[in-house]
Each structure stands twice: as structure tokens, then as C-alpha cells.
VOPATOR-723542 format. One record per residue: residue in three letters; x negated, y negated, z negated of N, C-alpha, C, CB in turn. Coordinates in nm, 2 decimals, always signed. Glycine has a CB too. Example, Ala and Ser with C-alpha at 12.3 -4.5 7.8 and 13.67 -1.06 7.14 Angstrom:
BEGIN
R   rest     n.xx     n.yy     n.zz    ca.xx    ca.yy    ca.zz     c.xx     c.yy     c.zz    cb.xx    cb.yy    cb.zz
R    ALA    -1.32    +0.57    -0.78    -1.23    +0.45    -0.78    -1.32    +0.33    -0.78    -1.13    +0.45    -0.90
R    SER    -1.28    +0.22    -0.71    -1.37    +0.11    -0.71    -1.29    +0.00    -0.79    -1.41    +0.06    -0.57
END
This chain:
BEGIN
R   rest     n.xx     n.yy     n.zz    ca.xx    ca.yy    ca.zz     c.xx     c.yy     c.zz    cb.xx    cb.yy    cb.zz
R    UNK    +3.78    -1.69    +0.68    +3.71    -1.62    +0.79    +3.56    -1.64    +0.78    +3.77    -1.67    +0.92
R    UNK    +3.48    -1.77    +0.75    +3.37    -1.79    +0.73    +3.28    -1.74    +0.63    +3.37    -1.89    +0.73
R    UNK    +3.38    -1.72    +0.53    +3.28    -1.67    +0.47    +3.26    -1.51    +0.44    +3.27    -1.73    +0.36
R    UNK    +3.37    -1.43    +0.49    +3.42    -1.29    +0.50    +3.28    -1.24    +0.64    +3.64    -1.31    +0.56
R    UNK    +3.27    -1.35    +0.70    +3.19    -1.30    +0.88    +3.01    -1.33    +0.78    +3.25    -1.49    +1.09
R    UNK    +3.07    -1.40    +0.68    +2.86    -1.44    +0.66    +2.85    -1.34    +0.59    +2.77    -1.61    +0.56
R    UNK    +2.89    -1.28    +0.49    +2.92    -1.19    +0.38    +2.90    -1.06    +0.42    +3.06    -1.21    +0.34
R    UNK    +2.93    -1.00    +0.57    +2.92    -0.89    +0.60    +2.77    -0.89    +0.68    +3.05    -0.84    +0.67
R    UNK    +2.73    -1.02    +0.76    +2.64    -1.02    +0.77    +2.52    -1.01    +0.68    +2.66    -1.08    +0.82
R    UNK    +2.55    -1.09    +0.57    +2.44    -1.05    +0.48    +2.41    -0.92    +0.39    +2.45    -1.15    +0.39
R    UNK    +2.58    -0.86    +0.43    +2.53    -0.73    +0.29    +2.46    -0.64    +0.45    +2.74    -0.59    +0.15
R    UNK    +2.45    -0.59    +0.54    +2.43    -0.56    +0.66    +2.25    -0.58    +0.66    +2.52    -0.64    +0.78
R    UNK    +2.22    -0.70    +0.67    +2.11    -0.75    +0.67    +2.01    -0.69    +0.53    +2.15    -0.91    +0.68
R    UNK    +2.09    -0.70    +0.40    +2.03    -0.69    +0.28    +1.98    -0.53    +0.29    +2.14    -0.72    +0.15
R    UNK    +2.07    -0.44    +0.34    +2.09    -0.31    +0.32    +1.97    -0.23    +0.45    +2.29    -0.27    +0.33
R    UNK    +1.93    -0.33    +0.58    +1.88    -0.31    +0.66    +1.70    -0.38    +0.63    +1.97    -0.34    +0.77
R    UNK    +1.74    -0.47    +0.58    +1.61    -0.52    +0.54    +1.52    -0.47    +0.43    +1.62    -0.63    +0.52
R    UNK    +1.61    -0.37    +0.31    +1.52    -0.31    +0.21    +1.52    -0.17    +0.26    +1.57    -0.32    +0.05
R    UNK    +1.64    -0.10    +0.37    +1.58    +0.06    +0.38    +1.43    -0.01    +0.45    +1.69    +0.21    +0.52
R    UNK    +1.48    -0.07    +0.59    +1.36    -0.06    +0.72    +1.27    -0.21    +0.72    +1.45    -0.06    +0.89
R    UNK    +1.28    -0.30    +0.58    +1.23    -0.43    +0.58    +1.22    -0.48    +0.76    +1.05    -0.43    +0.48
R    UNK    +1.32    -0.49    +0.82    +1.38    -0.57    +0.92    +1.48    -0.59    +0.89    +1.39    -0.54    +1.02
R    UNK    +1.56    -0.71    +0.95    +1.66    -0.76    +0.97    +1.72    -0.79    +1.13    +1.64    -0.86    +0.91
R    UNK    +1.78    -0.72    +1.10    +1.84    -0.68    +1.28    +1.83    -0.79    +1.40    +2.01    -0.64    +1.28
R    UNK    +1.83    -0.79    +1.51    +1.86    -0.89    +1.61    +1.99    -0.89    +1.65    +1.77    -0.89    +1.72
R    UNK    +2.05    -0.70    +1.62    +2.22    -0.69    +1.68    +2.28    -0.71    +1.60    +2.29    -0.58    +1.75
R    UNK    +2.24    -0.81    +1.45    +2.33    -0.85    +1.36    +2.35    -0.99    +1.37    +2.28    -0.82    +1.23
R    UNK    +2.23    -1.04    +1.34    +2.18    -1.21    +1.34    +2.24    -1.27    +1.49    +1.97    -1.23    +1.34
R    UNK    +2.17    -1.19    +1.58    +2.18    -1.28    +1.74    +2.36    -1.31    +1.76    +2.11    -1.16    +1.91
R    UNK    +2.46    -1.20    +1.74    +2.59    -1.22    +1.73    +2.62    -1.26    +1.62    +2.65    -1.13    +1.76
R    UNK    +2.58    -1.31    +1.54    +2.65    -1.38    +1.41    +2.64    -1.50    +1.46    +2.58    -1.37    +1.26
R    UNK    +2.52    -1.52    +1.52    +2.51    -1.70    +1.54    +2.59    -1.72    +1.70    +2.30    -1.78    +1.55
R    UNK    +2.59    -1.61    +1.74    +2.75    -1.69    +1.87    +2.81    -1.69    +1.85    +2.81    -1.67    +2.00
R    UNK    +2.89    -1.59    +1.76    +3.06    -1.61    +1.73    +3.03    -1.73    +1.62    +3.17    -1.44    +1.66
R    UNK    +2.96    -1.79    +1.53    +2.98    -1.86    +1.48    +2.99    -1.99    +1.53    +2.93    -1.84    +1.42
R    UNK    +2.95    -2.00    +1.65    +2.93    -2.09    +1.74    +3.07    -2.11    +1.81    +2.82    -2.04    +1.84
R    UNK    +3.13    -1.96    +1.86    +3.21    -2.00    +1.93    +3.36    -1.98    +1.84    +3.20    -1.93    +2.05
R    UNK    +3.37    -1.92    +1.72    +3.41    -1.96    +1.63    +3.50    -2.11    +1.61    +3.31    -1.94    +1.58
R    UNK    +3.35    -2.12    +1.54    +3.40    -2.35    +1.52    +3.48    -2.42    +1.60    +3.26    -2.48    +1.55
R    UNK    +3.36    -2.39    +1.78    +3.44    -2.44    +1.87    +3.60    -2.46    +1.90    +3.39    -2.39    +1.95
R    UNK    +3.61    -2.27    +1.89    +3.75    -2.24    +1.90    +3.86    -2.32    +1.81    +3.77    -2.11    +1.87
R    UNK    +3.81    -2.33    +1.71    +3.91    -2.38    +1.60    +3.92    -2.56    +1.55    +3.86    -2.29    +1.47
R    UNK    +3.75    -2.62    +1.58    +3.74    -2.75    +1.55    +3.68    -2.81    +1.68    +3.66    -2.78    +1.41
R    UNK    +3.67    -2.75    +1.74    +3.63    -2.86    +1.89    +3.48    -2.87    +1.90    +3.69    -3.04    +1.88
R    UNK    +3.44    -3.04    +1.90    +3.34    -3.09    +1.94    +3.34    -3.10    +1.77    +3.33    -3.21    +2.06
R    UNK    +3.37    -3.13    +1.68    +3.34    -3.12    +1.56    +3.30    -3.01    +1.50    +3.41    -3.16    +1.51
R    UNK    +3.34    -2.87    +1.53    +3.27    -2.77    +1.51    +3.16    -2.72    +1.60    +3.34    -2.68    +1.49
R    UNK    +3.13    -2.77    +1.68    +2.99    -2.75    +1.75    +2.91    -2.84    +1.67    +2.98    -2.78    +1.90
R    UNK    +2.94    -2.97    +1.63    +2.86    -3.04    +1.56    +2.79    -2.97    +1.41    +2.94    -3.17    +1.55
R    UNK    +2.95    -2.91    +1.36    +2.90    -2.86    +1.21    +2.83    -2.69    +1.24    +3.05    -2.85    +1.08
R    UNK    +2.83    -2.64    +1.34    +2.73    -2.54    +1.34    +2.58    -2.55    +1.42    +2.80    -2.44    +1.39
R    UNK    +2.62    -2.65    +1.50    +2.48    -2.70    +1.58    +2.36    -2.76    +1.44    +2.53    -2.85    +1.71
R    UNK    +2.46    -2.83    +1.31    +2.38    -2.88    +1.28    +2.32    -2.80    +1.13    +2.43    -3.03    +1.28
R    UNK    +2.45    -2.71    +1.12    +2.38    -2.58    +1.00    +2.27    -2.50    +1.08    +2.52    -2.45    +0.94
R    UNK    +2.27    -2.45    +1.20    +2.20    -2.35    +1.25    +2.04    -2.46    +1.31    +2.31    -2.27    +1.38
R    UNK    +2.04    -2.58    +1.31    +1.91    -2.62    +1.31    +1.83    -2.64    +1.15    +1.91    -2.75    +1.38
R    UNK    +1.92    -2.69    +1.08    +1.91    -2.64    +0.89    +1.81    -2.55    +0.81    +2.03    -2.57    +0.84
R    UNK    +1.90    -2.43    +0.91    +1.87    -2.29    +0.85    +1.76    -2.27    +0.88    +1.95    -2.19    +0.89
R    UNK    +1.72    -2.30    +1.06    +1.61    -2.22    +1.12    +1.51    -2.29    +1.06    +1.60    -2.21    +1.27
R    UNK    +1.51    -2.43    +1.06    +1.41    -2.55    +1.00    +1.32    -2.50    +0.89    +1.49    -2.68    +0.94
R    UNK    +1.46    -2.50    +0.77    +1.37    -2.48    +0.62    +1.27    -2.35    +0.62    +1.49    -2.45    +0.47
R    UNK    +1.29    -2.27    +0.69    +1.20    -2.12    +0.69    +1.10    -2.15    +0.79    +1.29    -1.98    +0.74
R    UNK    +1.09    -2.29    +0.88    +1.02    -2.22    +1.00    +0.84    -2.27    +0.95    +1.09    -2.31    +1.18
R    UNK    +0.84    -2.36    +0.84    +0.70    -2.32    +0.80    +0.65    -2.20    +0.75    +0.68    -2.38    +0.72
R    UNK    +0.69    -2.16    +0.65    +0.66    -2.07    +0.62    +0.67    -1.93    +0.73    +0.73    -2.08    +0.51
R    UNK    +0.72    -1.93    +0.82    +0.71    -1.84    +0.92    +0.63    -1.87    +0.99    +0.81    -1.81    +0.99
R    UNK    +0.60    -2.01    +1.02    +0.46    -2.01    +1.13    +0.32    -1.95    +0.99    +0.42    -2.24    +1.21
R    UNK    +0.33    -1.97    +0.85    +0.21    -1.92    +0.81    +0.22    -1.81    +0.78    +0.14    -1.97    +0.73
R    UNK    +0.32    -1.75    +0.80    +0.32    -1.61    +0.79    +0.35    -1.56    +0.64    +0.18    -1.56    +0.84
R    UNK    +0.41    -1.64    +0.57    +0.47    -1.58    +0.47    +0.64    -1.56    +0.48    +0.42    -1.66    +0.35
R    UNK    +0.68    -1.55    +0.57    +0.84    -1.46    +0.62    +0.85    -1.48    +0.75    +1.01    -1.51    +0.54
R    UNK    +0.92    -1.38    +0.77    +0.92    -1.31    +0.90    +1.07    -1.35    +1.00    +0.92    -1.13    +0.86
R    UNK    +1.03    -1.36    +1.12    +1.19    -1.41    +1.21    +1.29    -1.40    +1.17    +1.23    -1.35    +1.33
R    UNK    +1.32    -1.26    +1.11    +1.48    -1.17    +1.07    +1.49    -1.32    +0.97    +1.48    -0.94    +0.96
R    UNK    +1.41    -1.32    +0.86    +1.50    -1.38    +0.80    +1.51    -1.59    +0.82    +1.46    -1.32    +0.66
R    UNK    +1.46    -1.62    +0.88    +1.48    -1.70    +0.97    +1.61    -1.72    +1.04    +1.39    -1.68    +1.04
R    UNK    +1.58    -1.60    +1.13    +1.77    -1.63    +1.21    +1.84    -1.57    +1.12    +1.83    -1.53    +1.38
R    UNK    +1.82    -1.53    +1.00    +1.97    -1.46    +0.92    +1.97    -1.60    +0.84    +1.96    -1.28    +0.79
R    UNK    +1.92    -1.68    +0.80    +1.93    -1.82    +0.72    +1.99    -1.91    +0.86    +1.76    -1.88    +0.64
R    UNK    +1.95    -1.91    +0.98    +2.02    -1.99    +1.08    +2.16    -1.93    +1.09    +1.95    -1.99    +1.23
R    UNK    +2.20    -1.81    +1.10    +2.34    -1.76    +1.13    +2.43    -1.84    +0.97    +2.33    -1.54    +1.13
R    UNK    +2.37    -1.83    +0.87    +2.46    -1.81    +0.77    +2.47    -2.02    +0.78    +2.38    -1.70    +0.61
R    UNK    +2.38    -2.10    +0.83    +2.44    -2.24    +0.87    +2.51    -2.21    +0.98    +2.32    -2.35    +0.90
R    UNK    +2.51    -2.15    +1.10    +2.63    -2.20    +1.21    +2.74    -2.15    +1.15    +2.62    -2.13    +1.36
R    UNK    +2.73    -2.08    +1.04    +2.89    -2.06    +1.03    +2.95    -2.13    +0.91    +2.94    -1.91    +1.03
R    UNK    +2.80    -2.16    +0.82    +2.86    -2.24    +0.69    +2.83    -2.37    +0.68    +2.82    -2.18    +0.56
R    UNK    +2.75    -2.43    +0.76    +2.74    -2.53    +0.76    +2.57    -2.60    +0.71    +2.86    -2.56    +0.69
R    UNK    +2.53    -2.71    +0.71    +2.40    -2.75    +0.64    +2.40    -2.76    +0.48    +2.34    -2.88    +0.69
R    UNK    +2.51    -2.81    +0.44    +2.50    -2.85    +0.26    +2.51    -2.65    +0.24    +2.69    -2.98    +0.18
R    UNK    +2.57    -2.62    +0.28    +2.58    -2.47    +0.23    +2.45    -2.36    +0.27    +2.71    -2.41    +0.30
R    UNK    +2.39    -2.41    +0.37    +2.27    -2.32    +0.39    +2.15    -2.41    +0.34    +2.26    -2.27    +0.55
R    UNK    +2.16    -2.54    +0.30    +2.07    -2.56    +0.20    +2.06    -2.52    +0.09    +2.07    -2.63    +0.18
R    UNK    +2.22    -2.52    +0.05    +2.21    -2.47    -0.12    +2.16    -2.31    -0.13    +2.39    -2.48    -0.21
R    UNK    +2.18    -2.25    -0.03    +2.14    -2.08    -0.02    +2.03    -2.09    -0.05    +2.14    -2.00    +0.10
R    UNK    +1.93    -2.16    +0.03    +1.78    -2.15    +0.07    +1.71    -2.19    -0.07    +1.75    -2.26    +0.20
R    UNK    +1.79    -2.34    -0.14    +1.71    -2.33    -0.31    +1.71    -2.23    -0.38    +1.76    -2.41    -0.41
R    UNK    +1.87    -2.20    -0.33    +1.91    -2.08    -0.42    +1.82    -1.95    -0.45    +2.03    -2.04    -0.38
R    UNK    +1.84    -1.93    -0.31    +1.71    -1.85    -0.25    +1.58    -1.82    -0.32    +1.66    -1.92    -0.15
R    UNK    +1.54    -1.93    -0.26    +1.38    -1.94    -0.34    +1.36    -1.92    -0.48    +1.32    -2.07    -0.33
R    UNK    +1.47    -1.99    -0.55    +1.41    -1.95    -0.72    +1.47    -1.83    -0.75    +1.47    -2.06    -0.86
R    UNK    +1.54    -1.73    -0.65    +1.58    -1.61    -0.67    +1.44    -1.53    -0.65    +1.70    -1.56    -0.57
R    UNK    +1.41    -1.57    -0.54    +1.29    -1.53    -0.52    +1.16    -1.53    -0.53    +1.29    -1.53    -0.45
R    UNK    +1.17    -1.66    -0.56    +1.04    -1.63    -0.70    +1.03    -1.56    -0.84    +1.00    -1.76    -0.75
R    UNK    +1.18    -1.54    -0.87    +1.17    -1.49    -1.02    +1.13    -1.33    -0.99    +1.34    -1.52    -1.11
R    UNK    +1.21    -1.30    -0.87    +1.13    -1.13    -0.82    +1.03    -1.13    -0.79    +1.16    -1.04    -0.71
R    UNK    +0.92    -1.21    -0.67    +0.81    -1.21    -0.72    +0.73    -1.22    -0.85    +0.78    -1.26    -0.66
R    UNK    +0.75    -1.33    -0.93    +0.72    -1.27    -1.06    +0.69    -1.17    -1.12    +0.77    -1.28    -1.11
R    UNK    +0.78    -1.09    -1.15    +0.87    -1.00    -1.18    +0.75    -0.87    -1.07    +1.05    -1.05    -1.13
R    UNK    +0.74    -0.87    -1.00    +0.70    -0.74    -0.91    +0.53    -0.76    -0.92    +0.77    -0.75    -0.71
R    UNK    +0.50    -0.90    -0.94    +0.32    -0.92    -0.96    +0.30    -0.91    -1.12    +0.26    -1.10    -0.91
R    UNK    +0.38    -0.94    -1.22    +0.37    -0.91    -1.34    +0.37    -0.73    -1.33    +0.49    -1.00    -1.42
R    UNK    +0.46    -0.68    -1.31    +0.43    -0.51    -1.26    +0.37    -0.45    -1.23    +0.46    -0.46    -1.20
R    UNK    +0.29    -0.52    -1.12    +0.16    -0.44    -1.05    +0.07    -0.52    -1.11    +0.14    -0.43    -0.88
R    UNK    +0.05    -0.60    -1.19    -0.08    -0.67    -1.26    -0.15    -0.72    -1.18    -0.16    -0.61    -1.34
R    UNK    -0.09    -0.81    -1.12    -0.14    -0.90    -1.00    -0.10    -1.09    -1.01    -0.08    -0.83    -0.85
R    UNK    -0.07    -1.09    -1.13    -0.02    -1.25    -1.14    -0.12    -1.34    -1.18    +0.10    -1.27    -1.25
R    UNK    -0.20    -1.27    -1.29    -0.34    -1.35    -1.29    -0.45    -1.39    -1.17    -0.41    -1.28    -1.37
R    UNK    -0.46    -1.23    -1.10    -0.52    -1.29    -0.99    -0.48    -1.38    -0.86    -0.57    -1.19    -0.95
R    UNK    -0.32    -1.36    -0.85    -0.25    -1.43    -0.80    -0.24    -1.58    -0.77    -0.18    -1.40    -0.84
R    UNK    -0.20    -1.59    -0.87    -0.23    -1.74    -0.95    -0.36    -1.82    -0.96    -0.21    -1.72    -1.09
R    UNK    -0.46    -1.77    -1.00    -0.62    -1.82    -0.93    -0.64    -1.82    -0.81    -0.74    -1.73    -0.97
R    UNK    -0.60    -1.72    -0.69    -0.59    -1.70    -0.60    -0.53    -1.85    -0.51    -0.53    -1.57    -0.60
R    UNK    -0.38    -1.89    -0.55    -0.33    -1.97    -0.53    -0.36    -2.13    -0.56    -0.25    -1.94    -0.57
R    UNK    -0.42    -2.06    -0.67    -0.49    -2.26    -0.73    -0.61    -2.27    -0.65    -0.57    -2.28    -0.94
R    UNK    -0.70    -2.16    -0.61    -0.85    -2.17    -0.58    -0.81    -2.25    -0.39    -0.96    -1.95    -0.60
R    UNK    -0.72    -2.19    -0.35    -0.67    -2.17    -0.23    -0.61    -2.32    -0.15    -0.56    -2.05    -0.24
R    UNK    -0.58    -2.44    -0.26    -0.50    -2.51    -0.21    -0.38    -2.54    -0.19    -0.52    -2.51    -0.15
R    UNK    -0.32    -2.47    -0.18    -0.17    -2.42    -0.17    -0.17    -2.36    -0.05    -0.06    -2.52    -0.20
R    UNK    -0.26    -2.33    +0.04    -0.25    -2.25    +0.21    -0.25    -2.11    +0.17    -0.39    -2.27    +0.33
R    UNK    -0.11    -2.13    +0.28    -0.05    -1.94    +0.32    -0.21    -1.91    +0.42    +0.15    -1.93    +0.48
R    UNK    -0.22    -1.79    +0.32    -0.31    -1.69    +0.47    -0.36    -1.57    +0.36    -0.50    -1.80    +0.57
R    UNK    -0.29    -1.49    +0.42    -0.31    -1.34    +0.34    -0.43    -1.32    +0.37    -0.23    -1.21    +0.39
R    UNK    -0.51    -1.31    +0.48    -0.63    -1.28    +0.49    -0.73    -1.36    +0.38    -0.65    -1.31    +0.62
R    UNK    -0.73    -1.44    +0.29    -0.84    -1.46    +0.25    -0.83    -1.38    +0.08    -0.87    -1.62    +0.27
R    UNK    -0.72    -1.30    +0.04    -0.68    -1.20    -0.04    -0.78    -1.14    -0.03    -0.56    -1.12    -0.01
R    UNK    -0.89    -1.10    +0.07    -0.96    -1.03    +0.13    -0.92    -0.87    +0.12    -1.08    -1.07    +0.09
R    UNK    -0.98    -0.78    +0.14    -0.98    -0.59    +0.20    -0.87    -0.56    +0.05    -1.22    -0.47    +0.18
R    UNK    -0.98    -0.58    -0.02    -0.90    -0.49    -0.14    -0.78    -0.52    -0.21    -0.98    -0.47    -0.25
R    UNK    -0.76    -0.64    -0.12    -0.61    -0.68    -0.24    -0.49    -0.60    -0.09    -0.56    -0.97    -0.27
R    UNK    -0.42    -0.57    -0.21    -0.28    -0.50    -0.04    -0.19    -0.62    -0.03    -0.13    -0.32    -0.07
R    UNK    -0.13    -0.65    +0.05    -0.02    -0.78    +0.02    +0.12    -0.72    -0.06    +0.04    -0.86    +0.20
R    UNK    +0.14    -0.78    -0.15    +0.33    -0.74    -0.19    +0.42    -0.86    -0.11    +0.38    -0.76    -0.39
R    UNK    +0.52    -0.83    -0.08    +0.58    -0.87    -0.02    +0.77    -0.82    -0.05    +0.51    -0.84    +0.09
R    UNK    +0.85    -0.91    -0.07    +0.97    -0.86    -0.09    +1.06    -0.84    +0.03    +1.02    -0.93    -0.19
R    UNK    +1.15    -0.77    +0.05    +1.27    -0.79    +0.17    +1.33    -0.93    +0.12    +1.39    -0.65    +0.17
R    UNK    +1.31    -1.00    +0.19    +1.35    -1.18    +0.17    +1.50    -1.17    +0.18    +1.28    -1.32    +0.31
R    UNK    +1.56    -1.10    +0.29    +1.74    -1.11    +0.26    +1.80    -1.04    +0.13    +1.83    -1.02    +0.39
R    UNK    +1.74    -1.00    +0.00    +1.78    -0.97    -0.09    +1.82    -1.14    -0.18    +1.68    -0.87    -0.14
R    UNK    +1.68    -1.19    -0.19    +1.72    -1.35    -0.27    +1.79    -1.40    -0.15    +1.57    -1.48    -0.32
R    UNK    +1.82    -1.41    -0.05    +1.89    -1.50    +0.05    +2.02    -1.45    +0.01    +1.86    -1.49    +0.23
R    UNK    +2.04    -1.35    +0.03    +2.17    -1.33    -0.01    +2.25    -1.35    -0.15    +2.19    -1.21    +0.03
R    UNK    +2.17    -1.30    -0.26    +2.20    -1.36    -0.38    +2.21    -1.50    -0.43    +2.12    -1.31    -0.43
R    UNK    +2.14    -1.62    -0.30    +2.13    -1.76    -0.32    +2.26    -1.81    -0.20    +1.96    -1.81    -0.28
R    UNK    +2.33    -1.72    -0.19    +2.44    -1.76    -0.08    +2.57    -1.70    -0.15    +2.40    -1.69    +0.10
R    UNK    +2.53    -1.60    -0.25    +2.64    -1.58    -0.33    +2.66    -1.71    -0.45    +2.61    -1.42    -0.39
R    UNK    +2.56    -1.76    -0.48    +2.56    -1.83    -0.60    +2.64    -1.94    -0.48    +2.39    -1.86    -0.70
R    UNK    +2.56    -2.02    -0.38    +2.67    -2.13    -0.31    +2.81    -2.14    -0.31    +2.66    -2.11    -0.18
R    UNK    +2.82    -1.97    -0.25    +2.97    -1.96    -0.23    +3.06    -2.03    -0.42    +3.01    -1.72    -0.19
R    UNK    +3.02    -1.93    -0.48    +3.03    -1.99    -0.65    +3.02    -2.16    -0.67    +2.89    -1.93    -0.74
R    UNK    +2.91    -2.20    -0.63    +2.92    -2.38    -0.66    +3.02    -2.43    -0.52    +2.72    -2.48    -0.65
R    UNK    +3.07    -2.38    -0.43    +3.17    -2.43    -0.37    +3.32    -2.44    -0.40    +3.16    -2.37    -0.27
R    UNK    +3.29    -2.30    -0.48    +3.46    -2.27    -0.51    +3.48    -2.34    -0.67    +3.52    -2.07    -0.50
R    UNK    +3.37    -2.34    -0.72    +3.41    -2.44    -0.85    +3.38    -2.59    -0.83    +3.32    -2.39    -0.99
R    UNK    +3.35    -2.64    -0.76    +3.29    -2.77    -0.74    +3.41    -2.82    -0.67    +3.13    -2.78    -0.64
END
């Protein structure tokens, strides 16, 4: 059931976040109560514990990078939904998973538009601080729909769950 309920959330999310790069609130906001009430229903005070403690997980690992503004709420609560219902070891492994999904498309999209060199200077010169603004006027920001690697890093989980 858990992973059938994250699964539809994410292809939902993937398919809404690359037409309209949003990620819904009438997807995410009810994913994370029934996953809530879900657990409850079925494991008690132990499933409030294992979704209370995936859905602080989820929101956590993204919430830097959302305060500097390199990803956006949607995918924040779609990484919290997919811990209340799968748990923290599972929405951790997403979130690595994630990321090196998602860096290999950024790559991939700055190598395209010939922006990896300046990128990369950009990033070394910079510190390692998020802030689009100092890109200055003429650079445009690229930016990917982030529930594409989330979801692709939650498919690979599901995979190291069921063979592990």
C-alpha cells in the first residue's frame, strides 16, 4: 500500500512539476495525512513514530537549500510526504539518490547550454553560497523540475529495498 500511495504521488508530482514546474499542494498536503493516518491506523503509536520521524527527515534535508533558494516548497513537502509514508532510511536513500540524479542532469543541461565553465568558476569564486543574484543580469538561471531526480532517487530506493 505504501509504496503504491508514494508512487502515484510521485508520478502526479513529476508530470505536474515538468508541464507547470509546480508541485501541487492538493497532492503533497494529502499525501502527508493519509500517510499519517495511514501508519496510525495500522501500527499505532509506532506508526506515528515512523512517519512523524520520516516526514521531519524529508522536510529537514531540503530545508537548506530552500531557505537559499536553490528548490522550492513543492519539492520539500513532496520529499516530506514520501518519509511519512516510507519512513527516514527510505527518504534518505531517495534524497542521495536524488541528488546524484540530479546533478548528473544538471551537468548534462549546463554542458548544453555552455554554461559549465562559467558555472564552475562562478561556484569556486563564490564560496560555495547559494544566491542567484550574484550570476548577475546576463546570466538567466537554469533550473530543473527537482521531482524528476526525486522521483528517479525513490525508484532506485524502492530497488535497494527489495534486493537488500
Amino acid at each position: 500500500m505504501e509504496n503504491l500511495a508514494i508512487a502515484i504521488v510521485l508520478l502526479i508530482s513529476v508530470v505536474t512539476d515538468v508541464r507547470q514546474r509546480k508541485i501541487l499542494n492538493i497532492v503533497t498536503m494529502p499525501a502527508i495525512l493519509l500517510g499519517f493516518l495511514f501508519h496510525v491506523a495500522t501500527s499505532g503509536f509506532d506508526g506515528l513514530l515512523m512517519s512523524g520521524l520520516g516526514f521531519l527527515v524529508g522536510l529537514g534535508l531540503l530545508m537548506i537549500p530552500f531557505i537559499k533558494g536553490g528548490i522550492g516548497a513543492g519539492d520539500v513537502k513532496l520529499l516530506a510526504a514520501v518519509g511519512v509514508w516510507k519512513g527516514a532510511v527510505f527518504v534518505l536513500y531517495t534524497t542521495l539518490f536524488g541528488a546524484a540524479i540530479g546533478g548528473i542532469i544538471s551537468f548534462f543541461i549546463l554542458l548544453k547550454n555552455r554554461r559549465l565553465r562559467s558555472t564552475l568558476q562562478h561556484t569556486l569564486s563564490s564560496s560555495f553560497v547559494f544566491n542567484n543574484d550574484k550570476l548577475g543580469q546576463s546570466h538567466r538561471s537554469l533550473s530543473i523540475p527537482y521531482a524528476v531526480p526525486l522521483a528517479i532517487g525513490a525508484i532506485l530506493a524502492f530497488l535497494m529495498e527489495a534486493y537488500m
